[in-house]
Structures are given as C-alpha cells and as structure tokens.
N, C-alpha and C positions, 0 to 999 in steps of 0.2 A: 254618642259623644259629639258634643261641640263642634265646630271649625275650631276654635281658641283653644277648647282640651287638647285637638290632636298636635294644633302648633305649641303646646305648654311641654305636650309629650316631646315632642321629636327636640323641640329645645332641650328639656331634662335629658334625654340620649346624648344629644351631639355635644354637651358641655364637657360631661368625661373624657370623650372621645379627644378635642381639641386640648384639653390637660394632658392628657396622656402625649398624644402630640411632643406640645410643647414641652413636657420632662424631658422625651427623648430627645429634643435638637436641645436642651439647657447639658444633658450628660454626655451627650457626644462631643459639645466644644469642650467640655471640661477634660474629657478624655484626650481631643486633641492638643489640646493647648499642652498638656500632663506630657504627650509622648513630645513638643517642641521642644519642651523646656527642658525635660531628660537628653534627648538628641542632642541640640545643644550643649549640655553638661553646664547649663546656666547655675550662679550660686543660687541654693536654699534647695536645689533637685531632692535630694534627702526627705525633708520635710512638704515640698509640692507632690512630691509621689506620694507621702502617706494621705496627705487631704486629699486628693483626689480620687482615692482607694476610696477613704470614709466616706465622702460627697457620692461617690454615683453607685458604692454597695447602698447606701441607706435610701436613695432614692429609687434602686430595683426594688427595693423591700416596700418603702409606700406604693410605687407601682402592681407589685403582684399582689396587696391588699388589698387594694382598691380594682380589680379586675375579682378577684376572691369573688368581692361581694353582685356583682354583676352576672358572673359566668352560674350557669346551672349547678346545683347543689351537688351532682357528685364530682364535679371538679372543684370547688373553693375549699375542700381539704387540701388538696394538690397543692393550690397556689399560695395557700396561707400556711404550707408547710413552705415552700417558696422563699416566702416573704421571710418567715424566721431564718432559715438559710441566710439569706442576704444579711439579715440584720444581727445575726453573728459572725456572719463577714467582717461589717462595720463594725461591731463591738471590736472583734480582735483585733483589727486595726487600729483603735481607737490606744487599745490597752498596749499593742507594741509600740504607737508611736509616744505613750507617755513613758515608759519603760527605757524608749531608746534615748529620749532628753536626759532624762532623768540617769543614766547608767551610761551615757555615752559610745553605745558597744551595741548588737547586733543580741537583741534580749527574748534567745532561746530559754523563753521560761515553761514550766509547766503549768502556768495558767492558760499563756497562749497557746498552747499543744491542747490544751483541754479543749479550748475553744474551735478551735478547726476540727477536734476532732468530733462534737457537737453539731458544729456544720454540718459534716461528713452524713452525722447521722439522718438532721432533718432531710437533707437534700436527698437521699436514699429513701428514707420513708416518703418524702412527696413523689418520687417513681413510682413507686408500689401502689400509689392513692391515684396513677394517672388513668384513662378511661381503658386503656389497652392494655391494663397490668393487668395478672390474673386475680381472680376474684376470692380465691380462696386460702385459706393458709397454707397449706402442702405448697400451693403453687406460685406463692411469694417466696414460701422459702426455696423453695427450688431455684427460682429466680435470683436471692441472695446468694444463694452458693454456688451458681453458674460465676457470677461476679467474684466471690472469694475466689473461685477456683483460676480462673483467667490472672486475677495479682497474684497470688502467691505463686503462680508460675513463672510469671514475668518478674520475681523476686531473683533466682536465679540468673535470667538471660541479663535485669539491670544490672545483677554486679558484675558481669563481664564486660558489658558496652560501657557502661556509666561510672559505677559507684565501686569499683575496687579496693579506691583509697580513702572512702570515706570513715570505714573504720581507723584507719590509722592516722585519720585528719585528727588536730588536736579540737575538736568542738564542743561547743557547751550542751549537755544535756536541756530539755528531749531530741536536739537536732540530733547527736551520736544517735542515739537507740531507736529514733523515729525517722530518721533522713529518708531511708531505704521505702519505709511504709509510707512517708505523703504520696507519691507518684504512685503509688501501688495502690494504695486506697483509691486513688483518682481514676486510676486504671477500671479498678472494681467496682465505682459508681457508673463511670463510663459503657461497661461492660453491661451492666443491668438495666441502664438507658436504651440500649440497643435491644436487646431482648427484649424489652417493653414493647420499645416502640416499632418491632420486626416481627411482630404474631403474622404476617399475612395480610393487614390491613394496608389500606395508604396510611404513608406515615404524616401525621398531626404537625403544621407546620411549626410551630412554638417546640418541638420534640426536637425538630432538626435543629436551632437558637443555641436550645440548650446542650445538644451533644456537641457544638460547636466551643461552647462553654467550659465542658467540662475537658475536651480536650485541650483547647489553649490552657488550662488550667493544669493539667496533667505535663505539660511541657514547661512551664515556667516554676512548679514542684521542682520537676527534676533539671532542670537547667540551672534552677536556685540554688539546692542541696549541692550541687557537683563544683559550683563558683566556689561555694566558700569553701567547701573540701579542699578546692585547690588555689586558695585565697585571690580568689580574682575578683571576689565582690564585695560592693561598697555602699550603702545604703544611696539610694538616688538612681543605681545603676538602670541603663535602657529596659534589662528584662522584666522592671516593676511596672512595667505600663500593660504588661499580659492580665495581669488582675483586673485590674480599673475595666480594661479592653472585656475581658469574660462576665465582668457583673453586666458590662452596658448590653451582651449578648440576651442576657436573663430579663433586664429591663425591656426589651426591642420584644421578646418573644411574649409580652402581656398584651400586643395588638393589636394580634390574629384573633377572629372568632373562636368557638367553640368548636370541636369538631360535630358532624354532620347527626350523627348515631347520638348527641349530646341535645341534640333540638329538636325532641319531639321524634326521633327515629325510634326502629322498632327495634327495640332492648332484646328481641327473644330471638333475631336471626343468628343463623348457625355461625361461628365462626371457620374465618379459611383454617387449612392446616397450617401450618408454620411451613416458610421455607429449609431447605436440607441444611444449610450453613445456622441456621437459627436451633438446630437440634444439635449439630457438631461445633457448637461456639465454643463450650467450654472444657471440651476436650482438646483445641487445636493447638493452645502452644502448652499443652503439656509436655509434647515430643522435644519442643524446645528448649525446656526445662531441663530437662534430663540430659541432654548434649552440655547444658552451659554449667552442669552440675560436674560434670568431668571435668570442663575446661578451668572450673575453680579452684579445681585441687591445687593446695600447696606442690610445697615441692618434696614434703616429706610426707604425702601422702594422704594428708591431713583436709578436709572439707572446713572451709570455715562455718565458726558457729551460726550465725547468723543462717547459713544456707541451709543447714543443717534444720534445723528449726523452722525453718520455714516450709523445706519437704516436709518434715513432719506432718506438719499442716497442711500440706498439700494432700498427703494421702489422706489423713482425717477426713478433710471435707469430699473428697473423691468417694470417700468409704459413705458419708453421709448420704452424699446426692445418689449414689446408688439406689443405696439404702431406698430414697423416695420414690427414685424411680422403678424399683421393684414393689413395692407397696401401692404405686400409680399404677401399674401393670396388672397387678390383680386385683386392684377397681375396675379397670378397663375389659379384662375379663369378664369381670361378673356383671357389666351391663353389658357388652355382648354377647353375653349369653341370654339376661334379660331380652335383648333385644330379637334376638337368633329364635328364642321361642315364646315371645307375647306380640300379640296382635297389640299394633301402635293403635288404634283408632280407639275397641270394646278396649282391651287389656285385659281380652281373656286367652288362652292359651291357644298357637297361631296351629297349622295344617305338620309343621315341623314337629312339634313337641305332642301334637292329640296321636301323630304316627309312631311316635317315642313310648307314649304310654299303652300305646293299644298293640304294639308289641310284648314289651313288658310283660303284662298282663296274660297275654294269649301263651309266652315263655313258662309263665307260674301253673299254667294248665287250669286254670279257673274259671267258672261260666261268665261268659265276657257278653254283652249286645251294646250293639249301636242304634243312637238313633241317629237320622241323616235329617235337617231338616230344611228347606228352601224357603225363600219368602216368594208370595205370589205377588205382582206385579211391582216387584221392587223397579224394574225398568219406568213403569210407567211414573212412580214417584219423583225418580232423578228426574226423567226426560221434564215433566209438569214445573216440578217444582225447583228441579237445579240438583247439584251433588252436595251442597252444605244441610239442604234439610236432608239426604238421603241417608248421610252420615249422621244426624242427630239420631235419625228414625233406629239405625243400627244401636248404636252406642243403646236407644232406647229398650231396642231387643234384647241386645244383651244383659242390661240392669233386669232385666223382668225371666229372662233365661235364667240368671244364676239364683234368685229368690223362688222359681218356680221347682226347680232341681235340690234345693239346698241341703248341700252336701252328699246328695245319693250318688250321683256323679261327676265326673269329669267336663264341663261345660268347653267348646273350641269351637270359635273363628275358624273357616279351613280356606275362605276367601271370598269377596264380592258377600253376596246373601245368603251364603253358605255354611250353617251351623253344625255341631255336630256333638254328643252327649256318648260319654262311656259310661260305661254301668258295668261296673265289674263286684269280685268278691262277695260278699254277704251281702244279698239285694234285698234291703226289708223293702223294698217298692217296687211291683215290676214293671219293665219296660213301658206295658202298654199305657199302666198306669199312670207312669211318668210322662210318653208322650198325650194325655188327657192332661194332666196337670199345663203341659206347656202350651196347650193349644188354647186352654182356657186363660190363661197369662199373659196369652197374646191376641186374648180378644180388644178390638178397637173401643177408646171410653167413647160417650157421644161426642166429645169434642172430636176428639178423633173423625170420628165417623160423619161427622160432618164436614170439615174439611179436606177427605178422604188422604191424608197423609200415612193412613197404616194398613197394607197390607195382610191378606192372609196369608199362613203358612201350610203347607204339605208336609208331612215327616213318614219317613220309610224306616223298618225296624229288623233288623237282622239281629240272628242271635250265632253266637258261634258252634258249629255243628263239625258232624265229620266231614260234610261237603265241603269245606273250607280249608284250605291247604294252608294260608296264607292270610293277612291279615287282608290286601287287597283284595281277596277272594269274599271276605265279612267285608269290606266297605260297599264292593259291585253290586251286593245284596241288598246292603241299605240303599244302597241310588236306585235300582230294582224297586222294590216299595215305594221309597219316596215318589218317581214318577207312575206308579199304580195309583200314588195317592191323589197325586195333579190328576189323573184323569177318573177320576171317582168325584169329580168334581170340588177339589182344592178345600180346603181349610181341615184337613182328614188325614190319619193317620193308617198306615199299611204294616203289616208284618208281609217279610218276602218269604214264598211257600213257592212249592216245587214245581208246580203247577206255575206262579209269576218268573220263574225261572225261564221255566222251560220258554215263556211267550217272549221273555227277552233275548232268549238264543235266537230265537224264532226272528225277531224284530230285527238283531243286530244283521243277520244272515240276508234279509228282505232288502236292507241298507247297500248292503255290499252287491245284493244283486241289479237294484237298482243304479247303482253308478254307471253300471255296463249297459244297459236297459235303451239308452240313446245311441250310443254308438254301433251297438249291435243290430240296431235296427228293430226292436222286440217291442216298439210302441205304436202305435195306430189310430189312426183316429173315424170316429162315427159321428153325424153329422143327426140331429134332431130338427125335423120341417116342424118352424112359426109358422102359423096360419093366419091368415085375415077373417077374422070372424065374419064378416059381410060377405063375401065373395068365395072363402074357402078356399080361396088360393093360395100356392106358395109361394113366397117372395124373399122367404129367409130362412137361415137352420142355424142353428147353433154346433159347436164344434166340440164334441165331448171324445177325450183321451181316453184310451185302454192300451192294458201294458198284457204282452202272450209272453207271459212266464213258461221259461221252458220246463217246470218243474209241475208248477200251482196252475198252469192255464192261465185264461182271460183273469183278469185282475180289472176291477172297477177301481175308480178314481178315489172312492173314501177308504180303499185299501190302502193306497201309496202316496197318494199328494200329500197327506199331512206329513208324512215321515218325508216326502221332501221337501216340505215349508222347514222340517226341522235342519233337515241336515244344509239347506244353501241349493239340494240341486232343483230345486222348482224351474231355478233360472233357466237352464239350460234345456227344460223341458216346458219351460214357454215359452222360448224362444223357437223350437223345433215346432210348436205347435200352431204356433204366428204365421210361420210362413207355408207350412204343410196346409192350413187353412186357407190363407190368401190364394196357393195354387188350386186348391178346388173349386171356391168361389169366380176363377179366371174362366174355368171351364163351362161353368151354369151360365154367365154373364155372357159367354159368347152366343147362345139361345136364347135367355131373359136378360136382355141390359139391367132389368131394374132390382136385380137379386144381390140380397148383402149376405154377411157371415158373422155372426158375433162367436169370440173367443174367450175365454175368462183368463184373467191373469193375476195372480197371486199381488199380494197388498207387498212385500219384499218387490220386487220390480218396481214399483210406484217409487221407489226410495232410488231406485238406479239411475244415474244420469247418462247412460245409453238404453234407454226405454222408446225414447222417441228416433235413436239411429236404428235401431232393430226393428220397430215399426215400419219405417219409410222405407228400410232395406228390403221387408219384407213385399212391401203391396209394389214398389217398383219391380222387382226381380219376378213376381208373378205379373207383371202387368196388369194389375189392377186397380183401379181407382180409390183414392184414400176414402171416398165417402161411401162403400162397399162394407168396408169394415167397421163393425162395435168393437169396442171393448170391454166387458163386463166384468165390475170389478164389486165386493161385498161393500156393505153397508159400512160397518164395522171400519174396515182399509182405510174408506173416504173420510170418516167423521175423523181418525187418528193421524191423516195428513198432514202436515206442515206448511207453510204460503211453499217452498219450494214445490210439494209436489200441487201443488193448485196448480202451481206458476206450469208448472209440467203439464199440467191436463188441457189447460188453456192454449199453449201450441199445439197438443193434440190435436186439438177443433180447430185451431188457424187454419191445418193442414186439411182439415174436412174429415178427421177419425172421427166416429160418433162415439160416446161416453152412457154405459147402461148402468142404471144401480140394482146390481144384482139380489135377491132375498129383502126387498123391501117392506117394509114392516119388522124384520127380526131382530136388528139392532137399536141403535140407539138414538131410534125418526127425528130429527127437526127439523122445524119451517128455514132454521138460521144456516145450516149448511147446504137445504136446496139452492136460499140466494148464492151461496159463494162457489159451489160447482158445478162444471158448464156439464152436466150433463144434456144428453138428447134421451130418454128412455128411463123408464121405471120397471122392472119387473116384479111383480106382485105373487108373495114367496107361496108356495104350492101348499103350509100347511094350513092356508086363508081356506085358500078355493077347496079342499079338501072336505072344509067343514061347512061347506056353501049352503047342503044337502041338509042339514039340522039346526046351523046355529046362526040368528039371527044375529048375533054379534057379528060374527066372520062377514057376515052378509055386507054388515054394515062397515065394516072395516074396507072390503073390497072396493066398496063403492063411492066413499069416503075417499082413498086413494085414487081412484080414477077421476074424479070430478079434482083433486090436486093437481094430478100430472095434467089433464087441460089446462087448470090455473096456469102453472106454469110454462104451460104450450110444449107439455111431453108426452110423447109415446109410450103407450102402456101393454103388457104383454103378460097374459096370466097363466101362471106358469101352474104342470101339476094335474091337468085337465084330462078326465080319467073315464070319467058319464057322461052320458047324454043330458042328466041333470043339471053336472057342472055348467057344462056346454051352454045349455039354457041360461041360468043364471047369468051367468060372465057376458051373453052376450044382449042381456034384458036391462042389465048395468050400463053395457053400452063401453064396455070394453073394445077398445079395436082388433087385439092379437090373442091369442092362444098357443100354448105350447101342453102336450102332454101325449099320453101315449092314445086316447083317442083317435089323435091327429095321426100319429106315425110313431112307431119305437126310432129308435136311434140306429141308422144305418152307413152302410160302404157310401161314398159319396158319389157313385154312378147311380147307385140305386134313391137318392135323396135326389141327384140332380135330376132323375125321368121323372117324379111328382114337382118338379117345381114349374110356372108355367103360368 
C-alpha cells in the first residue's frame, strides 16, 4: 500500500469519527438548551420538550446505524436493533406530539402505548444480541425471565411507595392499565442489562451509557405516571427533559470501541463464573414483594386486583425460570459426567470410568483381561519436539487404538502414555491376538519414521485368575508384563505368569531393601588398577560399587543400579560413592602424587544443579586435588544433554575435574558432540577388545578410535583386557591404558593402593 492509500485510509476512519463527534456536542446543546428552557418555564416549553425528544431520539438512531455498520459483525445486530429503539422513540414522539395539538389533552392513546411498548421490545432484543449475552436459547430466556421476575416483583413494593392512587386517578386508557407496567417494564430491561452485562467479564463501556439510560428512563416512567395520577403534570413540565437526557446517553455510548474479545480475540476462552449477586438477582426483591403484598391489603381484606395478577405472574415466571434452571442442571450433569469420565485430549474413556467398567465386569463373574499398554520413548518426543506434537502423536494413538480393537474391547486413556484395553464377555479375539493387532497399528508409516515422531509401544496382558482378589490385583499384573515387555526389548507384548510374578515380588522387595542399603552402611566399594601399557604401572583405578546384601550376599552393580536409575536413588549412591572414592585416592596420592580415581555417575545427576557442589564437596573434604578425579559418564547421558548440562561439564574442567566418555563406540558416536564436550578421555568399550583375537573389524574399530582421541588430544584407555593377545594388540595399536582383569580383578582399596607405584 501507497503512503497516499494509507493517508486515503486513515482519512476514511477519522471522517466518521469527527461526525460522530460533532452529532454528539450538536445533541448535547439541544438537550441543554431543552432543560433551560423547561427550567425557565419559558412559553412554547410544551412544544420545545417534544422537538427536542424527536431531534436527539432520531439522531441516537442515525448514530447507532452508522457505528452498526463499522463495528464487527456480531455486534451491528445489537446496534441496529439500537437504532430501531431510538427511532421509535422518535416515531412515538412524533405521533404524541401531533395527537397532543391536535386533541389538546395529554393523548394516552393506544397507538402511543403500542409504540413504547415496540421499543421495549427492540431495546430487550438488542441486549440479548450484545457480546456478553448468552449465546443460546435456554439461556436468553433464562435472562428474560430473570428481568420479568425482578418487575413484576417490584409491581407490588411500586404500589405501595408510588402508585396507590393511580388506580383511582381518573386517566385515559392505556395510561390506567399500563401506568404501573412503564416503570416496571423499564425495571425489567434494566434488569437484563445488568445480567448481561455482569457474567464476570469487565463491563463494555457503551453497557455502562446505556444502563444509565435505561435507568434515568425507569424514573421519569414512574415520576411521569405518579404526576398525572396526582395532577401535577403539565406538558413542558422539568421531568420531560429525562428522555431527551437518556437518548443523548445511547447516542454518547456509539464512541467507544468494540470490546477487546470483539477484535480478533480468542472467541473459545472459557468464560469466568458469574458473580454470587448475578445468580441471586432475580430472587432478591421477591422477599419484597411479598411484604408490600400485605401492606396493600384493603381494609376489608381485599388484595387489589391489579396485585393480584401480577403475583400471579410472579409465580408463573418463578415456576418457569425453575423450570430452566432444573433442565440446565441436568445438562450440567450430564457433561460432568462426560467430563468426569472421558479423556479431554484422545476422548476415549479416562483412568475413572476404564476402573468403573473393569469392576463391573469382574461383579458379573466373567472372563475379564487387560491389556496395559506404554509408549516407548514418549519422553523423548515431548522433550525434541515440544508437548503439542506429543499431544498430536496421542490423540494419534488413540485413532489407530480404537480401529485396531474395533469393538472387541473397552479402549482407555488411564494418563500421560498410558493405554489400557478391557476384553471382557464373549471374546471372539483373544487377548494375545489383540495385543498383535495393536502393535502392528502402531507400527511408524515411513514418514513417521523418518522424522522419528512415533514411538514404540510395550503392552503387558493379565487375564483375571483366582490369584486376583481385586481388580487392582489384575491391573499390578498387567503393569508386571507390560515392564517384562520393556525389557524383552520394547515394541513386544507379555502375558504376566507366575514365574513374572514372583520376579516382581522379588524386584519390589530388592527396592525396599535398597533404600536402607546407604544408610546402613551395606555398600562398598572395589577399586580396578588402569595401567599404562608402556611402563605397566599403576597410576589409576577405577571405583566400582558393591552392595553386602544381608540376605543375597555381594550384589554386583547390574544387579541394582538400574532399579536405582529407576527409582531416583542412584543419587544418593553417587554421591556416597564420590566421596568414599576421593577418600581413597587421598591415601595412594600421599605415596604417588601422580595417581587419579575415576568414578562413574549416572546420566540423572548430569541433570542436578548440585552435581558440581557435591563434587568439590567431595575432593575438598578428602583433600584431594580436583584433577585427581575423572568422571565417567555413558555415551548415550552425553549425546542426550542439554547446553545446561554442557554448561555443567564445562565448570567441571574449569575446576580441573577430568571428563571420561565411558563405553565408547556403543552408543550413538559423533564427530559433532566430541567438538562440543570438554571431555579429557575415551574409554574404548570392552566388547571392541574382546573380539580383538578374531575380528578384523573390531581391530579396526579399536584403532580407528585411538588414532580419534589423539585427533582430539585424549586419553584413551581400553577397557575389557583379558589375554595376553588382547594385551598385544591394544598395545601394537598404540593404545596408552588398559583396564581389565589381566591387569588386576577389582579390589579393597589397601590392596589396589600397594600395586600402584
């Protein structure tokens, strides 16, 4: 666009703008000038009150037509119901003041009663059409009869304050039969406006204009009705300038903007509850009612008619609004219940309702199984990709879940990646079947698997037996399997047998004894001599844990570290293992200054932001030098790092810790993570050198990595070293270190520290 389009544009805006303007100060002097001249009691007041009525209703009504067309399409019903409002304002106005020349009299006709009461309605339906009305039928009406209910209560309390004697005033028809109902109808648009515009939201400034409006409006009804009842009014009189004054309210309130949620805001946020007084509105002067119903009584005991009728109506609409409100109540039910038991994300049946049915079920005494199913590295998907694909990938599970099962079973969300499948009554497919059906449903397409967005799943299969008391007793079983299945190497399916029971009892018992395991003092550590291939010396040992089960004996490390990477307590057993190392390595270095210790610590710790206070805690408190200590951490841990743990590793080495990459070769080697972490060391994984002896490949792998870690200027150390073959090779490669049992098994660190030297 132009420079001159956008000055054409902003011209075409601001020209409205500055009309609108100047309508408002052209209605406002009209309006003043109207209330001087009345004040005053200047001649022609009669006739200057009615043109001034007509002058500034009909100029709110071009006003809010011309903003109609401007403002966002779901408000210019509002405003062009508005405008009709107004401009039977002006009409009415029009038609009493030829009525009143012409008749010379005060010309209660029932065209003019028709007319206001036409108003009534447009200006009621432009509430209902504003942005904050509700949006449904029930709930407009609802909103009506909140309104009916509030007037026809306030029918009562007016004929006691007000209107007494307007039945016995001698008045022309519609005023007699309608006197009571202006101020009460005004009441009840009033009332509706407010509930509108009191959901909880901020209130829309043009809302607050108009309830201003309709109030000055509601008082000059009843101050109206009550003069002439008691002849004290006269056409011209001061309280005709409230009208003129209330259109010019309506005119004033066309601008304000749009509200905020009206321009481009998001249509689909929740709305607040309502305030307590906005639920209790149209019950509040019912109490009042009913006192001023007493106090109307004649003296013979008698309710005037009028009151009479109007309770009527009172209860009607009370009996209605119930009526909705018990019918809204059992809507409201029946999505809390939807809600109570369907998963908001799949919208397949949530952890609440799959334990609803799989009770049920197990009640009827019928062959019941479960499958339990997990997805495998659902973590890694969020963490890569964010939690909105992680959510697509579900929602995707479960489309391919319920077409894989269709109809054999019960399909449920039970939380996070956690599926679960009932099969119950006449199974024309069994379980195992079904879990082959799902696994194959949840095989990745090539897209998929090219941009690795789909995980595999594991699923575990319980079937309900006499060993099962309880239905939680059939789900432990299926989780039982399901992790048989993870570690059968994942995308595989398990039935839980007696036999995976029992290793689970086994498992959870191993857990529980391992908590106690640090504290008690029941861990140990053995110390394996590195050797320097050229010289045979020792100058390092590695720190390997063992746990004296007071039941099971010595316990090696692939017995129990995994099951504490699982449960969290690694930490606290590498921590105990940090410093129980640094203190031994104190004591070799008081005979060899030049002897280190390397430790290994779980890829969880990497993620700790007290990793590096526990470290320094540790080599301080033993008095030993930070560049004494490695750290050796898997291959795997590192590549799954984050810049924070970099950031970590890289203080590490500030401090002078050295950095080992533990089993190298095993995971997932690149040239691009050497650049980026500070390691000092390679160790070259033991199943290389193993095959040193036959396979020329291994050979060349070995030596491949060695001839790296010099690229790099690192230490290499091959681990595993078993023969005197190995021996050979490793050190004909030109390897500098060796670890294995050749060298030394794994010992007390008195008996490691007398070989080193």
């Amino acid at each position: 666009m132009s420079p001159q389009d956008v000055e054409q544009a902003a011209g075409e805006t601001a020209s409205p703008v500055r009309g609108a303007r100047a309508g408002l100060a052209v209605a406002a002097v009209v309006v003043a000038l109207e209330g001087a001249w009345l004040l005053a009691a200047l001649p022609g007041a009669a006739l200057v009150s009615d043109l001034g009525a007509m002058l500034v209703a009909g100029w709110a009504a071009l006003a809010c037509l011309a903003v109609a067309r401007r403002h966002p399409t779901p408000l210019r019903r509002f405003w062009a119901l508005l405008a009709a409002t107004m401009a039977l304002a002006a009409l009415g106005r029009a038609v009493w003041t030829v009525q009143r020349l012409a008749g010379g009299d005060l010309p209660h006709t029932p065209l003019i009663g028709a007319l206001f009461i036409a108003g009534l309605i447009t200006g009621t339906a432009a509430l209902l059409c504003a942005h904050s009305a509700p949006h449904t039928t029930v709930g407009r009406a609802r909103t009506v009869l909140d309104g009916l209910i509030v007037g026809l209560a306030l029918v009562p309390i007016g004929w006691v304050l007000v209107f007494r004697g307007v039945a016995a005033a001698d008045l022309a028809d519609p005023l007699r039969t309608l006197g009571l109902l202006y101020p009460m109808l005004d009441l009840m648009q009033l009332t509706i406006l407010v509930a509108v515009a009191g959901r909880g939201r901020p209130v829309w400034r043009p809302m607050t204009l108009i309830g201003a409006s309709l109030t000055l409006r509601a008082v000059a009804d009843a101050g109206y009705v009550s003069l002439v009842a008691h002849g004290g009014y006269t056409a011209g009189h001061p309280i005709d300038l409230c009208w003129p004054l209330s259109y010019l309210l309506v005119g004033a309130a066309t601008r304000y903007p749009p509200p905020p949620d009206q321009e481009g805001g998001d249509d689909t946020a929740e709305s607040p509850l309502p305030p307590w007084w906005r639920v209790a509105l149209p019950y509040l002067p019912v109490g009042g009612a009913i006192v001023a119903v007493v106090l109307a009584r004649r003296p013979t005991g008698q309710t005037p008619q009028l009151i009479f009728v109007g309770m009527m109506a009172l209860l009607a609409a009370l009996a209605v609004r119930q009526g909705l409100a018990a019918n809204e109540n059992l809507r409201l039910v029946a999505r809390l219940r939807r809600l109570a038991y369907t998963d908001q994300l799949t919208g397949l049946p949530n952890r609440l309702m799959f334990l609803r049915r799989l009770r049920l079920a197990l009640r009827d005494d019928t062959p019941v199984a479960v499958l339990l199913l997990d997805l495998d590295g659902f973590k890694q998907v969020n963490d890569r990709f964010g939690h909105a694909m992680g959510d697509i990938l579900l929602t995707g599970v479960a489309e391919r879940m319920r077409a894989a099962v269709d109809g054999h079973g019960t399909v449920a969300r039970l939380g996070g990646d956690e599926f679960a499948v009932l099969v119950e009554r006449d199974r024309r497919v069994s379980p195992e079947r079904l879990a082959q059906r799902l696994l194959t449903a949840l095989e990745p397409s090539p897209d998929e698997e090219d941009v690795g967005v789909h995980p595999s799943a594991s699923i575990g299969i319980a079937e309900y037996g006499p060993q099962h008391a309880s239905h939680s007793d059939l789900l432990r079983d299926a989780d039982i399997a399901m992790y048989a299945a993870k570690a059968a190497g994942k995308s595989a399916y398990r039935s839980c047998t007696a036999g995976l029971r029992e290793s689970a009892v086994t498992r959870a018992e191993l857990i529980a004894d391992l908590r106690r395991a640090v504290d008690e003092g029941q861990l140990h550590l053995e110390f394996q001599p590195i050797v320097d291939l050229v010289t045979g010396t020792v100058r390092s040992a590695e720190a390997l844990v063992r746990w004296r089960h007071p039941r099971l004996g010595t316990l090696y490390p692939g017995r129990f570290l995994p099951l504490a990477e699982e449960t969290g307590l690694i930490l606290p057993i590498d921590r105990w293992v940090i410093h129980e190392a640094c203190r031994a390595a104190a004591t070799w270095r008081d005979r060899v200054p030049e002897t280190t210790v390397s430790v290994n610590i779980a890829a969880a710790h990497l993620r700790r932001p007290d990793l590096i206070a526990t470290v320094t805690a540790a080599t301080a408190t033993a008095g030993l030098a930070p560049g004494a200590l490695t750290l050796e951490l898997t291959e795997s841990a590192l590549i799954e790092g984050s810049e924070t743990v970099l950031e970590r590793l890289r203080q590490l080495r500030e401090l002078g810790i050295r950095i080992s990459i533990d089993d190298f070769g095993t995971g997932y080697s690149s040239l691009s993570y050497l650049h980026r972490i500070p390691a000092t060391e390679l160790k070259i994984d033991r199943s290389f050198v193993a095959r040193l002896d036959d396979d020329s490949r291994a050979y060349a792998t070995v030596e491949m990595v060695t001839r790296l870690a010099g690229a790099f200027e690192l230490s290499v150390v091959a681990e595993g070293v078993e023969t005197e073959r190995q021996h050979a090779a490793v050190a004909a490669i030109g390897c500098p270190r060796g670890q294995g049992y050749l060298y030394g098994r794994p010992g007390r660190p008195a008996a490691v520290g007398a070989t080193v030297g």
